[in-house]
PLY file of the C-alpha trace (Angstrom):
ply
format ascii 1.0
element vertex 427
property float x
property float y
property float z
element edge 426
property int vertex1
property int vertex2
end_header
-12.15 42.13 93.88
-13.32 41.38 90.29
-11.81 37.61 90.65
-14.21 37.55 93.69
-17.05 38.94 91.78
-16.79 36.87 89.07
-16.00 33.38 90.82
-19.92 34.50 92.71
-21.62 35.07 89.90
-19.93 31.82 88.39
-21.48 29.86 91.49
-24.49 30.86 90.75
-25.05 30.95 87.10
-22.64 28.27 85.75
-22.12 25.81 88.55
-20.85 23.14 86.65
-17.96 25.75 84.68
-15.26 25.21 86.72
-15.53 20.96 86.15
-15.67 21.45 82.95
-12.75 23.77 82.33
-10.87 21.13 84.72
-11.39 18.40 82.11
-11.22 20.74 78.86
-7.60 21.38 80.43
-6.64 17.40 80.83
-8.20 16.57 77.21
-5.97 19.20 75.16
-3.24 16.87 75.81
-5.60 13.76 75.04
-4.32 12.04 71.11
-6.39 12.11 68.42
-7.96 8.51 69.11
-9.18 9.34 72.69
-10.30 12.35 71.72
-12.42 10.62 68.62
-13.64 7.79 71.05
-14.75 10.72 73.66
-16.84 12.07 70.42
-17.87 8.69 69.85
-19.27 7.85 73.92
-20.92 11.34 73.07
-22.70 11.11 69.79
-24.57 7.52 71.36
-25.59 9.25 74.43
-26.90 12.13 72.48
-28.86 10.19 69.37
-30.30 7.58 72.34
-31.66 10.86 74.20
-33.14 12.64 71.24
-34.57 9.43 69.99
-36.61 9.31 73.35
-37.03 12.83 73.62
-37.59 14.70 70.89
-40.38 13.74 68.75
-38.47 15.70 65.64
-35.55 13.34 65.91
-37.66 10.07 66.48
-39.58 10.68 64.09
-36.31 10.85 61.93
-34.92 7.58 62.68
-38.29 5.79 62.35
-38.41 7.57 58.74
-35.09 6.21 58.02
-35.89 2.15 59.72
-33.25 3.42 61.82
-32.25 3.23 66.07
-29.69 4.82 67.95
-27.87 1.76 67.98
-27.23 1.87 64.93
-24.63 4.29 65.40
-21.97 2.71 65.75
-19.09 4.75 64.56
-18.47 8.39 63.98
-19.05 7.59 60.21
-22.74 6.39 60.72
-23.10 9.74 62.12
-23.71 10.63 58.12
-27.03 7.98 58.15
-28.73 11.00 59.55
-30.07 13.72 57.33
-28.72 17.40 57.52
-30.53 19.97 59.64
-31.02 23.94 58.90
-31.80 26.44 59.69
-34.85 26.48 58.60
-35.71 22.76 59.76
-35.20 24.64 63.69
-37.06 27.28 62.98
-40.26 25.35 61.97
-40.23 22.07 64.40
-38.52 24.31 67.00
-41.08 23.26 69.55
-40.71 19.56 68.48
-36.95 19.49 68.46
-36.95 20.54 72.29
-36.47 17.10 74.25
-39.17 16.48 77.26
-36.50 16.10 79.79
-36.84 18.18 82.93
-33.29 20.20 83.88
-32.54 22.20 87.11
-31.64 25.64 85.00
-32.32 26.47 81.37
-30.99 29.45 79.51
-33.09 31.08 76.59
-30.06 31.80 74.04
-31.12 33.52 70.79
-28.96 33.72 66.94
-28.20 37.56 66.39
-30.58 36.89 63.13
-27.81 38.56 61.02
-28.39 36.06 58.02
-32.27 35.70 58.50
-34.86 35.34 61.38
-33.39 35.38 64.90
-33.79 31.67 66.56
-34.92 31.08 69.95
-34.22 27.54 71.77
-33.38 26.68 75.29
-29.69 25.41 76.79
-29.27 23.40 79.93
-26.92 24.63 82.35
-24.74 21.44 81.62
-24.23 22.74 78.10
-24.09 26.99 78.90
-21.33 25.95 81.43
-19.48 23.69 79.06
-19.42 26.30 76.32
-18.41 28.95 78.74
-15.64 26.41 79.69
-14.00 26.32 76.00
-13.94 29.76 75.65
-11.76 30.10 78.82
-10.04 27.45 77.78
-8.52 29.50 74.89
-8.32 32.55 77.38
-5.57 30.27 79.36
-3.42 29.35 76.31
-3.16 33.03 76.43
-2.29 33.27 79.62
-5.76 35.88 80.21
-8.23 35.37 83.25
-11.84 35.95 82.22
-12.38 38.30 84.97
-8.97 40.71 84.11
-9.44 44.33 82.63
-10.45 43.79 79.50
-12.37 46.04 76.12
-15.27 44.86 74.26
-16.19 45.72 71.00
-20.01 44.62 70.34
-23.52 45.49 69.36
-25.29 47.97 71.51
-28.48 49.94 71.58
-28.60 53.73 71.49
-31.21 54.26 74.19
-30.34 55.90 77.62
-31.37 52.95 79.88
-29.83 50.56 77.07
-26.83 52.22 78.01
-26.69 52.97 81.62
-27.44 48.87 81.97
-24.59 48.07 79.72
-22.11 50.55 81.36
-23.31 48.90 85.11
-22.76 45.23 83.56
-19.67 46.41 82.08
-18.47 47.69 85.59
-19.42 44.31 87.12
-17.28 42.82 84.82
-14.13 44.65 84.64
-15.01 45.57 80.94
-15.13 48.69 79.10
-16.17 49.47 75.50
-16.74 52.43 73.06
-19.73 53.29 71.63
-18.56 55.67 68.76
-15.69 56.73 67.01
-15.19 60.13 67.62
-12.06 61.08 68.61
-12.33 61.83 72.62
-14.44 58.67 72.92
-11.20 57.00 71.32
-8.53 58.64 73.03
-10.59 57.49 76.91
-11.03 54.14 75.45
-7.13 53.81 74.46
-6.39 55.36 77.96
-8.53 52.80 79.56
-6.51 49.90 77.80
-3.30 50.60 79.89
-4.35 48.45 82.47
-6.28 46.08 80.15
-5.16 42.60 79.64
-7.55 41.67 76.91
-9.37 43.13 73.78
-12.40 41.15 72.11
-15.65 41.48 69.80
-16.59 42.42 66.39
-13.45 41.92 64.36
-14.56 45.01 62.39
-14.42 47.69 65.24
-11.19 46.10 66.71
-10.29 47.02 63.17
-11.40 50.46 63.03
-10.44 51.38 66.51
-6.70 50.21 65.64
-6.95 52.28 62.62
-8.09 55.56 63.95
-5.53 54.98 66.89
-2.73 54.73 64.43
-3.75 58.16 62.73
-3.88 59.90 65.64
-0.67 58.56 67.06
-1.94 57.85 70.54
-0.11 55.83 73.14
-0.03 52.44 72.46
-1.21 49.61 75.46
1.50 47.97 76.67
0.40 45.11 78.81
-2.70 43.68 76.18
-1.72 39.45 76.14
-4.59 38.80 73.67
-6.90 40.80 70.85
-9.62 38.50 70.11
-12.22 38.10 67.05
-15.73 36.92 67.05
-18.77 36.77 64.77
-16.90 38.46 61.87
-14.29 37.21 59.45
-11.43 38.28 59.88
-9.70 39.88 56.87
-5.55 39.12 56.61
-5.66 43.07 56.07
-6.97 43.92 59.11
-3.70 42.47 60.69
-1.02 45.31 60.35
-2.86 47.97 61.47
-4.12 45.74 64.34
-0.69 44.52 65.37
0.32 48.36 64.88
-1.78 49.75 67.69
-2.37 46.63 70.35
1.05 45.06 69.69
-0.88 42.15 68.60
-2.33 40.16 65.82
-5.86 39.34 66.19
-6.70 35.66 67.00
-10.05 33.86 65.98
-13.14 32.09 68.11
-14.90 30.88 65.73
-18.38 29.42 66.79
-22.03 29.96 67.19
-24.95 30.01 69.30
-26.78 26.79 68.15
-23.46 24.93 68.33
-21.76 26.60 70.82
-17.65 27.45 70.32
-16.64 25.04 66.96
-12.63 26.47 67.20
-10.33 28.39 68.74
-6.94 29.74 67.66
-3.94 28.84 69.91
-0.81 30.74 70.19
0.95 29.44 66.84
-1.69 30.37 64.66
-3.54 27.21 64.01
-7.53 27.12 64.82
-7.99 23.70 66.76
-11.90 22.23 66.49
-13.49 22.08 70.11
-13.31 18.06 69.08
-15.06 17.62 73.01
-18.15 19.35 72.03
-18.97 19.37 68.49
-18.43 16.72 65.64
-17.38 19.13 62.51
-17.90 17.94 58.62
-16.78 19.52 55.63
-19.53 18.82 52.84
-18.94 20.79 49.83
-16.98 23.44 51.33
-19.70 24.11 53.71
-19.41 23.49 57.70
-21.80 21.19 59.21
-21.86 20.65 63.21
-22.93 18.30 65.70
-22.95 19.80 68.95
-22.35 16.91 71.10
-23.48 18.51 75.06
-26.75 19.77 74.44
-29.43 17.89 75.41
-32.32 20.55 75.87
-31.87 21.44 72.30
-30.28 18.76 70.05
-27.63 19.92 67.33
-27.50 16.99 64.70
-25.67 17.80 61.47
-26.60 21.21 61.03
-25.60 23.18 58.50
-24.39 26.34 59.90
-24.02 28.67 57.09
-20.54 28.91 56.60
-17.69 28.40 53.41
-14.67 26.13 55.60
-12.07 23.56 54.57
-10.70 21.23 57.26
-6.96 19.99 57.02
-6.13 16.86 56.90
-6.05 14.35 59.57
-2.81 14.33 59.88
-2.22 17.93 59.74
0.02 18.89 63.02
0.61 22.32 65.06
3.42 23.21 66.76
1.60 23.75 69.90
1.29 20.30 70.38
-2.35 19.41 70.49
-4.08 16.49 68.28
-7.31 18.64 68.10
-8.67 18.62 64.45
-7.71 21.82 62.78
-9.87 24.60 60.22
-7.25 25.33 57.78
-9.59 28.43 56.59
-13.29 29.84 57.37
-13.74 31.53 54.68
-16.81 33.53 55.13
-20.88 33.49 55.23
-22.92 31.65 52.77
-24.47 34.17 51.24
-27.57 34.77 48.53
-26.13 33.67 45.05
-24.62 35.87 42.57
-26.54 36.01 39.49
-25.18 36.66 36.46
-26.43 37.43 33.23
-27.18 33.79 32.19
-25.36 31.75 35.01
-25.55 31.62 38.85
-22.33 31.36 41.23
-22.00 30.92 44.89
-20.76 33.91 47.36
-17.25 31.67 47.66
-16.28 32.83 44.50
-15.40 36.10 46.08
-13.05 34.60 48.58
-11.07 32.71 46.13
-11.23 36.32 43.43
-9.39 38.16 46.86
-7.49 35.33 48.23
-5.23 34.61 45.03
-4.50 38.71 45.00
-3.44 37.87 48.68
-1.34 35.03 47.05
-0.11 36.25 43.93
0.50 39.87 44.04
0.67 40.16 47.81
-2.15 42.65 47.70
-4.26 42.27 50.97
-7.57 43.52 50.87
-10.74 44.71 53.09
-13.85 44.05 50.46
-17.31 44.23 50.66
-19.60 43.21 47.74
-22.94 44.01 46.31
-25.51 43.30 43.53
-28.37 45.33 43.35
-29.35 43.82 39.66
-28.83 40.46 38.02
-25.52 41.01 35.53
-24.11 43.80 37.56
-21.74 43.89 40.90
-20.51 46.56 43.00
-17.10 45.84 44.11
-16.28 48.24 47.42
-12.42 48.66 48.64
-11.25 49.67 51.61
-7.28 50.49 50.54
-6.91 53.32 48.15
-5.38 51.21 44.49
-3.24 52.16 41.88
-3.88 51.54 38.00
-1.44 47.76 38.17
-3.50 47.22 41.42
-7.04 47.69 39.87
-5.55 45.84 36.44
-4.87 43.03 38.89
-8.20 42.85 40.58
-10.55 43.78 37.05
-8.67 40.42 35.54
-8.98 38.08 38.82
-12.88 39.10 38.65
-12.88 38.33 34.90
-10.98 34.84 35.62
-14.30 33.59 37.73
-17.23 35.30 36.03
-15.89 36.17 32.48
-18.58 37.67 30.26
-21.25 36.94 32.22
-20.57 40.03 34.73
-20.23 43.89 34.68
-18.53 45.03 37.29
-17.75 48.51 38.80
-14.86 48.70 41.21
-14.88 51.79 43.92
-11.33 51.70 46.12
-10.54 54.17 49.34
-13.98 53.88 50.63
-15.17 53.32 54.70
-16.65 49.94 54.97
-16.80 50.48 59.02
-20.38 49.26 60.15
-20.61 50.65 63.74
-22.86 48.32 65.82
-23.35 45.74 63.07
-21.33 42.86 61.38
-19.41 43.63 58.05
-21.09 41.62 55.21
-18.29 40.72 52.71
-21.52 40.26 49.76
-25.13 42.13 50.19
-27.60 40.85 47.55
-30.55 43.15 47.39
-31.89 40.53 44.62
-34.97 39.00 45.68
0 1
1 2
2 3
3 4
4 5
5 6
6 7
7 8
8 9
9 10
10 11
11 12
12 13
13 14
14 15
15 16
16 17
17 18
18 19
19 20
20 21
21 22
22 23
23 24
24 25
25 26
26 27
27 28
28 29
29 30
30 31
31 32
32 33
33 34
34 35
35 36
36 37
37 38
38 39
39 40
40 41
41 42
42 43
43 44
44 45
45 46
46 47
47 48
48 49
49 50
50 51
51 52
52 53
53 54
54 55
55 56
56 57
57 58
58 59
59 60
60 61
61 62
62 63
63 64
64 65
65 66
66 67
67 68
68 69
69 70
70 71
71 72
72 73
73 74
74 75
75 76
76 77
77 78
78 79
79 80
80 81
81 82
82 83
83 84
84 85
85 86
86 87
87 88
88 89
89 90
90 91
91 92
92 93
93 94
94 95
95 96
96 97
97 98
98 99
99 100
100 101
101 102
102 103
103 104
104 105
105 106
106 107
107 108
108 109
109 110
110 111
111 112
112 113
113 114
114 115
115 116
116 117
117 118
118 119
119 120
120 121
121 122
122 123
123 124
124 125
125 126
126 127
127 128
128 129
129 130
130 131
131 132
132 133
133 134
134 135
135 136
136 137
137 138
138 139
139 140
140 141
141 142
142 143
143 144
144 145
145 146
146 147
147 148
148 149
149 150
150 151
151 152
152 153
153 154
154 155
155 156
156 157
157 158
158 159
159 160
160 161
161 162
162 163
163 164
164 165
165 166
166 167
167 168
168 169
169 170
170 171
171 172
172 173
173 174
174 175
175 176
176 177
177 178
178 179
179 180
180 181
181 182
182 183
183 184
184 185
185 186
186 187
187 188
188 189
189 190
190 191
191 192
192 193
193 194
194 195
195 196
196 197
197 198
198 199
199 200
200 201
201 202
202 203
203 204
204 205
205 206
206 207
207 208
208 209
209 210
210 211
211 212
212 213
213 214
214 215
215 216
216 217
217 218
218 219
219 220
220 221
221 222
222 223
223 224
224 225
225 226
226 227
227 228
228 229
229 230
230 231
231 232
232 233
233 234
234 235
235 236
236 237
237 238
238 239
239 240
240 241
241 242
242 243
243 244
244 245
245 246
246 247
247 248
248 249
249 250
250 251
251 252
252 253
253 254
254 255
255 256
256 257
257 258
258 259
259 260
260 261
261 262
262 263
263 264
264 265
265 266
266 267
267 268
268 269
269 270
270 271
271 272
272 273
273 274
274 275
275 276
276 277
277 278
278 279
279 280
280 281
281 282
282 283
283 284
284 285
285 286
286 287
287 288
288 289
289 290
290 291
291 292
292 293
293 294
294 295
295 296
296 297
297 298
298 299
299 300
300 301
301 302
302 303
303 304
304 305
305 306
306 307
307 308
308 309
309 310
310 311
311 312
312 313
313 314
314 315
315 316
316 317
317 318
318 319
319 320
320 321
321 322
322 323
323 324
324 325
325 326
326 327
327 328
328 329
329 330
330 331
331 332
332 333
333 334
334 335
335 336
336 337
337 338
338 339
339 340
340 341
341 342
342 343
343 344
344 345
345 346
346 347
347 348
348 349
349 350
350 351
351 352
352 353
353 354
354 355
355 356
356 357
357 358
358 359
359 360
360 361
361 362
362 363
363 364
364 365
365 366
366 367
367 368
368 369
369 370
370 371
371 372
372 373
373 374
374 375
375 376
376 377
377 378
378 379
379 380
380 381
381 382
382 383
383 384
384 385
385 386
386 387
387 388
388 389
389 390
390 391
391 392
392 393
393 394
394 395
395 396
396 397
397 398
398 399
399 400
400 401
401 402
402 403
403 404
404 405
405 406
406 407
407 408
408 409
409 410
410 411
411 412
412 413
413 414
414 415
415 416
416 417
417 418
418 419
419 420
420 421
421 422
422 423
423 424
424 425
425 426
């Protein structure tokens, strides 16, 4: 019944989805070079349409002397200046192309890191997005329209409810909407039959957590626990594995450039190489998404700390899609010091070499109220040699210049909202 449902409202939302997930499926075998010359027949079809277009993007390449034949190569994509956020925000209405399509979609950012975004998305390019995403549901071996539990935002209103719980039913999807302990136990009762678990890493986190303590009955029949929108914290993976009998895999992605990566069965996150054109500038991520036409995507700078392996870099699983070795978090406000300034990153690095060197994995949020002075927030309870270890790896990146207070064993659960790993309330 739910297959029917789902293949109907398919038809009639996204009818170009199931074409596309027929060729995502043929070009995960494709090598390296046809999937780069793909990219290639991609990036000149989208540059010669914004050119015409969009009057923000023409007026770019006439700044620059430049026309869309003069890309040439995937390396002249870097001719082009870098977009942000900011940049869509202001010429939003100029950056919209003039071109007429059957369906557009109004998609929206969450506005987690700043003011919420508005833009349109052609049906083409909702559908093909759509398509990646189930394209990682089938190296799972998971249907999109099986019993499945979502973990995401929600509002607290009556009718907001009632309208999620009737979408939900449409769906085959359940989800909680606190942590209490009955709304738990129905919601681990309800995953029996599930085949799938997905949304905020955070409350996948939690949920396995409070399952564990209360020793309820584990699912047995779950083929994939998926994360989104969050990072995903290496500590998060016991207690996940624990209750679901699985570790938590990534999508990693966005709205403005649709799904960037997706995690296949041996652990390695594999670029979506047939929609978006990734960089690595500086440690930051910056995306071309190369099917949307409505909206053009053209080397913007996402927000995000990543490093790309090499080239040659290879995966068990046998596909020559690009891989993100590490996305290591949100670019956030920078840490002031005393006297210097540092970026968010250094935070990553400060908890990834006690992951490294002392095998000490953990949850962390932190935040600055004043210049000088940081507030370092642990989830795990520490011992004296653990908080000697973590005082000294602090020390290592910001030496004098930072006092520091360190509070372990506290809840950093954020019910309905994403976990910030650094909050600067620094102006």
């Amino acid at each position: 019944m739910f297959k029917g449902i789902f293949k109907i409202g398919q038809r009639l939302r996204n009818p170009s989805l199931t074409t596309w997930f027929h060729f995502l499926k043929a070009s995960e075998t494709w090598p390296l070079a046809s999937l780069e010359a793909y990219q290639l027949k991609k990036l000149k079809e989208l540059v010669a349409v914004a050119y015409a277009n969009s009057a923000y993007y023409k007026n770019i390449f006439e700044a620059l002397g430049m026309k869309p034949s003069d890309i040439r190569s995937l390396e002249d994509l870097k001719k082009l200046p870098i977009t942000t956020k900011s940049d869509l925000l202001v010429y939003n209405k100029e950056i919209h192309t003039n071109l007429t399509f059957k369906k557009l979609f109004q998609a929206n950012t969450s506005g987690t890191s700043g003011e919420s975004l508005k833009f349109n998305r052609e049906e083409l390019a909702d559908s093909f997005n759509r398509a990646s995403i189930y394209r990682g549901y089938s190296w799972y071996n998971v249907n999109p329209w099986e019993r499945n539990g979502y973990f995401w935002g929600y509002n607290f209103s009556e009718m907001a409810v009632l309208k999620i719980r009737i979408l939900d039913s449409l769906q085959n999807r359940f989800r909680i909407f606190n942590y209490r302990k009955e709304s738990i136990d129905f919601f681990i009762k309800k995953l029996k039959n599930a085949k799938y678990l997905h949304g905020y890493s955070s409350m996948v986190y939690e949920t396995a957590k409070i399952t564990n303590s209360l020793n309820l009955e584990k699912p047995s029949n779950l083929k994939m626990v998926k994360g989104t929108s969050e990072k995903i914290f290496e500590a998060y993976q016991e207690e996940i594995q624990k209750a679901f009998g699985q570790r938590m895999i990534s999508e990693y992605g966005a709205a403005e450039t649709g799904i960037i990566a997706y995690e296949c069965p041996k652990g390695k996150m594999h670029l979506n190489m047939e929609g978006v054109i990734v960089e690595e500038i500086d440690h930051e991520i910056v995306v071309t998404n190369l099917q949307m036409q409505a909206f053009p995507i053209i080397r913007y700078k996402l927000g995000d700390y990543i490093k790309l392996a090499t080239k040659t870099a290879t995966c068990e699983c046998g596909m020559q899609h690009l891989i993100i070795e590490e996305v290591t978090g949100r670019i956030g406000q920078p840490v002031y010091g005393k006297i210097n300034t540092y970026p968010s990153l250094y935070f990553y690095y400060i908890f990834k070499n006690l992951a490294t060197k002392q095998g000490l994995l953990l949850t962390y949020q932190v935040v600055q109220e004043e210049k000088g002075k940081l507030f370092f927030l642990i989830e795990q309870p520490l011992d004296d040699r653990q908080l000697n270890y973590l005082e000294n790896e602090i020390g290592v990146y910001f030496k004098e210049d930072m006092e520091f207070k360190i509070e372990h064993s506290q809840n950093l659960s954020t019910p309905n909202k994403k976990l910030k790993s650094f909050i600067s309330n620094i102006a």
